[in-house]
ZAMARGU-4260 file (C-alpha; in steps of 0.2 Angstrom, whole numbers, plus 5000, padded with zeros to 4 digits):
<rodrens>
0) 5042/5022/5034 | 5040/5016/5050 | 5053/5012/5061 | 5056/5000/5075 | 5069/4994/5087
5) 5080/4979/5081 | 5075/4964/5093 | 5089/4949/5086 | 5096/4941/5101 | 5085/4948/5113
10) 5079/4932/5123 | 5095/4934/5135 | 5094/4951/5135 | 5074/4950/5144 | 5080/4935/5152
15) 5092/4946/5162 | 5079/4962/5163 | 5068/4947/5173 | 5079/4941/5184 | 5082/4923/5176
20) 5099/4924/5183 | 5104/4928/5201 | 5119/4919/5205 | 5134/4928/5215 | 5145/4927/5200
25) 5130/4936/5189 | 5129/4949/5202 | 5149/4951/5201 | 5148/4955/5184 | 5133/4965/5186
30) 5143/4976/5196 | 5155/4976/5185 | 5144/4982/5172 | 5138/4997/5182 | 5155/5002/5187
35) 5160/5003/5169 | 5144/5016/5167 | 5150/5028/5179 | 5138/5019/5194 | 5147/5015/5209
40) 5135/5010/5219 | 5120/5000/5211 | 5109/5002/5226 | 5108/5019/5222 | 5101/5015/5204
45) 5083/5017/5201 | 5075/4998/5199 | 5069/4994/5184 | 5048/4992/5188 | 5044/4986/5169
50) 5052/4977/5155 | 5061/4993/5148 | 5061/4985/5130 | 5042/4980/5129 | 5038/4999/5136
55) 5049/5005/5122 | 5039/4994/5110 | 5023/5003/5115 | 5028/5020/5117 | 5036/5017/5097
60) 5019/5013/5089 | 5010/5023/5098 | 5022/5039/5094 | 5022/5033/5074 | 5004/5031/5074
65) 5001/5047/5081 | 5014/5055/5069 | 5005/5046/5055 | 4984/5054/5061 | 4994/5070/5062
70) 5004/5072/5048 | 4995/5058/5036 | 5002/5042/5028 | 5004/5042/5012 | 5003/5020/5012
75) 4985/5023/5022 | 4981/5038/5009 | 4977/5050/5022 | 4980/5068/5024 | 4981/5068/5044
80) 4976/5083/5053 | 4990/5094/5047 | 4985/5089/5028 | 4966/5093/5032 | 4968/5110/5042
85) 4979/5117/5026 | 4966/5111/5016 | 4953/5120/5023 | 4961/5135/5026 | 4966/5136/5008
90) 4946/5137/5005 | 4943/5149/5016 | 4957/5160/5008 | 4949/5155/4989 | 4938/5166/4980
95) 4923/5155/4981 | 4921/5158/4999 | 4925/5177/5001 | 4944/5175/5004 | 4958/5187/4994
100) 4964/5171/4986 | 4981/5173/4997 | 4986/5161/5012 | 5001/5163/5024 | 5003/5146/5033
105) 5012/5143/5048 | 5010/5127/5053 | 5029/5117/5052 | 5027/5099/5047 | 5038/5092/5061
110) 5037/5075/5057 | 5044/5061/5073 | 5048/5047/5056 | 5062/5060/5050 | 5069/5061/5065
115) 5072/5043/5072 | 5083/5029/5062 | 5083/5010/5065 | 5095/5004/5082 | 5099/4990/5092
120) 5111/4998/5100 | 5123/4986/5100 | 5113/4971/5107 | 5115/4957/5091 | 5130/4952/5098
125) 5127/4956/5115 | 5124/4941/5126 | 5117/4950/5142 | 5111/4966/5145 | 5125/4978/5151
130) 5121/4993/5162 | 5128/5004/5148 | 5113/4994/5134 | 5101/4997/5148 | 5102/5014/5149
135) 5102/5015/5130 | 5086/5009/5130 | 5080/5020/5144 | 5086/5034/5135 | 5076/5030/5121
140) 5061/5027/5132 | 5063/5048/5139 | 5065/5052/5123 | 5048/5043/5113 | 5041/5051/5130
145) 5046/5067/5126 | 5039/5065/5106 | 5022/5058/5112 | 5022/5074/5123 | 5025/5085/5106
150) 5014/5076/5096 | 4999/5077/5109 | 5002/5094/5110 | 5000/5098/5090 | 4987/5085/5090
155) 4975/5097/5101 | 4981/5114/5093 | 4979/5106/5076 | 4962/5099/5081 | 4957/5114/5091
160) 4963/5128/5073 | 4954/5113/5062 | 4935/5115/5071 | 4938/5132/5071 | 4940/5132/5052
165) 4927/5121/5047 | 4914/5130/5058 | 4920/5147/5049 | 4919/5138/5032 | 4901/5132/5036
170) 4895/5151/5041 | 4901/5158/5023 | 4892/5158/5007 | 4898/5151/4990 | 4900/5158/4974
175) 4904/5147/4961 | 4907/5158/4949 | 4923/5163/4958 | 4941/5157/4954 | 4947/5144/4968
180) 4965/5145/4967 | 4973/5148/4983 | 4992/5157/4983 | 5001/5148/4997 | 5015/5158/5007
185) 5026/5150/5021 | 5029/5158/5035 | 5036/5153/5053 | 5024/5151/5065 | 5036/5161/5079
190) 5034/5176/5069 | 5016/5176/5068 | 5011/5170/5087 | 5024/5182/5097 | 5010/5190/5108
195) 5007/5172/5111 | 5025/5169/5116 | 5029/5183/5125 | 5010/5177/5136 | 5021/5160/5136
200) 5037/5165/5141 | 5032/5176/5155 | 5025/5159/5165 | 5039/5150/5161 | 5056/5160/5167
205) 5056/5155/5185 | 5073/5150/5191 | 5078/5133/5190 | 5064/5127/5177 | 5071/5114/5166
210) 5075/5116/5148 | 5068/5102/5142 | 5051/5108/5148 | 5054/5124/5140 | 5061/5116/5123
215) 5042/5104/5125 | 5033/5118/5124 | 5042/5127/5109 | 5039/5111/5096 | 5021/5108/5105
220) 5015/5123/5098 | 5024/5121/5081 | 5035/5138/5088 | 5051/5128/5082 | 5053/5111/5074
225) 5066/5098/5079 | 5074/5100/5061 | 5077/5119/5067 | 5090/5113/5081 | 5105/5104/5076
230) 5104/5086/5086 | 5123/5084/5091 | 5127/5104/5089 | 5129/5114/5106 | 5112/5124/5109
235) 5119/5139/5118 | 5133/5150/5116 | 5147/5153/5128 | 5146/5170/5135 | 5131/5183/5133
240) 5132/5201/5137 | 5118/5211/5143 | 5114/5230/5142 | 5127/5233/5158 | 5140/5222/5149
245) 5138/5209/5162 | 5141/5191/5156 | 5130/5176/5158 | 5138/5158/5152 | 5126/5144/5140
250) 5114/5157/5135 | 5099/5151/5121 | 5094/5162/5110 | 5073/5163/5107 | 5063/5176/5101
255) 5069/5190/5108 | 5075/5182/5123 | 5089/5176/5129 | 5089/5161/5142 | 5106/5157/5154
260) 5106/5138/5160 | 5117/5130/5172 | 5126/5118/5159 | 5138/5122/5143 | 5139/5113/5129
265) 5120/5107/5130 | 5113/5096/5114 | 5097/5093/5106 | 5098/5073/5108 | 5106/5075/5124
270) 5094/5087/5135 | 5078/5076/5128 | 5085/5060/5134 | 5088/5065/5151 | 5105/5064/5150
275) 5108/5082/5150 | 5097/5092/5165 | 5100/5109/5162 | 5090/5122/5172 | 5087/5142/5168
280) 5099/5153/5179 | 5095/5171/5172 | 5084/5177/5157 | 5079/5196/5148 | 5073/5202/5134
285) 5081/5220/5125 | 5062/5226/5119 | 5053/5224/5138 | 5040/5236/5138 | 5033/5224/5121
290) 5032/5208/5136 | 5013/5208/5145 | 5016/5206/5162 | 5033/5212/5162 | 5035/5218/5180
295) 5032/5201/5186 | 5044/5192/5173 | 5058/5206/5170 | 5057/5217/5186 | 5074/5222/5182
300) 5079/5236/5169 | 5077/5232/5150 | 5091/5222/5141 | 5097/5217/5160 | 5097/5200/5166
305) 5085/5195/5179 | 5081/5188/5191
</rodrens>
């Protein structure tokens, strides 16, 4: 179901977002409010160009109806993207159409509306908007950016794979005469695609690239989901040793590879809503020569860290 962010009592919280109220004692406890959030000195704060609340209220629908034309809505009766590729994968696989009768499919059904619960963050009872409410919604706002990001992502490798089978389907010819069931297996995508990793993962260890880019990437692809990664659990681990026993601190574990960033105790939640900026310090992989492009993304000996 659909869900949306509670709006009771939010004439005086807009009312303060537009600047109704500019009095010295307003300012005061403005000041005040920052102060309590860790800001010392508002000046420094980045100004507020939109209403944060209605720019939450498009980027919402717009991340729920995208969610709902990839992965279907049951209330609209449709199969979405996801629902059709499966579907016509499954006839290529069948009999009728030349297949084995057999389908491993990858695709993870990653779904924004499991992932996001009704909040007002406080604000019924709120009766202006404090700097530590503002910068709830904000976080919200980074992380329905970082959804629409996902989701447009899927959308064009969903759309790309689905042509591609429907053109396939079109060239073959049909024997009706030919059992149509399909045996479905899952499998994870990352164990299917890791030529296509290891192509991906070579562009991206640079130092100092951010690790929300690199966790967009991963659920753009379907390479992980966001029900693989615990919200509120730590993301890397403490101390990491590599094939000289040398130590690197908040390492991520992916696919063969292992990823130090600058930050410990990083969280799911916390890294896609900005408030966590964690940047890669060192990465290798144990198996290099199996990496294209290796020399330019793991000069240094295999299972060592680089750079």
């Amino acid at each position: 179901m659909t869900k949306y962010l509670c709006v009771p009592a939010l004439i005086n919280i807009l009312c303060f977002m537009l600047g109704c109220s500019s009095g010295p004692g307003h300012k005061a406890e403005l000041d005040q409010d920052y102060a309590s959030a860790g800001i010392q000195n508002i000046q420094n704060f980045p100004p507020i160009k939109t209403n944060p609340y209605s720019q939450l209220r498009k980027l919402q629908d717009e991340v729920f109806a995208l969610d709902d034309y990839l992965y279907g809505s049951e209330k609209l009766g449709s199969l979405g993207l996801y629902g059709e590729l499966k579907t016509c994968q499954q006839k290529l696989a069948s009999a009728p159409y030349g297949g084995s009768g057999k389908l491993q499919w990858s695709e993870p059904l990653d779904r924004i509306h499991e992932e996001e619960e009704v909040t007002g963050f406080g604000m019924e009872a709120a009766p202006s908007l404090t700097a530590l409410q503002l910068r709830e919604i904000e976080a919200r706002v980074r992380r329905f950016e970082f959804y629409r990001r996902i989701l447009r992502a899927r959308q064009t490798d969903l759309s790309k794979a689905l042509q591609n089978c429907k053109d396939e389907l079109s060239a073959r010819p049909y024997n009706s005469s030919s059992p149509p069931e399909v045996q479905v297996e899952s499998l994870e995508k990352v164990n299917l695609q890791r030529s296509q990793i290891a192509d991906f993962m070579c562009s991206y260890v640079k130092k100092g690239t951010l690790m929300s880019e690199f966790l967009a990437e991963l659920f753009g692809h379907g390479w992980l989901a966001l029900t693989d990664l615990p919200r509120d659990g730590n993301l890397v681990a403490a101390e990491v040793r590599d094939k000289a026993g040398k130590p690197r601190s908040n390492v991520f574990l992916f696919s063969g590879w292992k990823l130090a960033f600058d930050k410990p105790n990083l969280k799911l939640g916390d890294v896609i809503d900005g408030r966590q900026i964690a940047r890669l310090t060192a990465w290798t992989h144990a198996n290099k020569e199996s990496i294209p492009g290796r020399e330019q993304c793991l000069p240094n000996e295999a299972g060592k860290w680089n750079p």
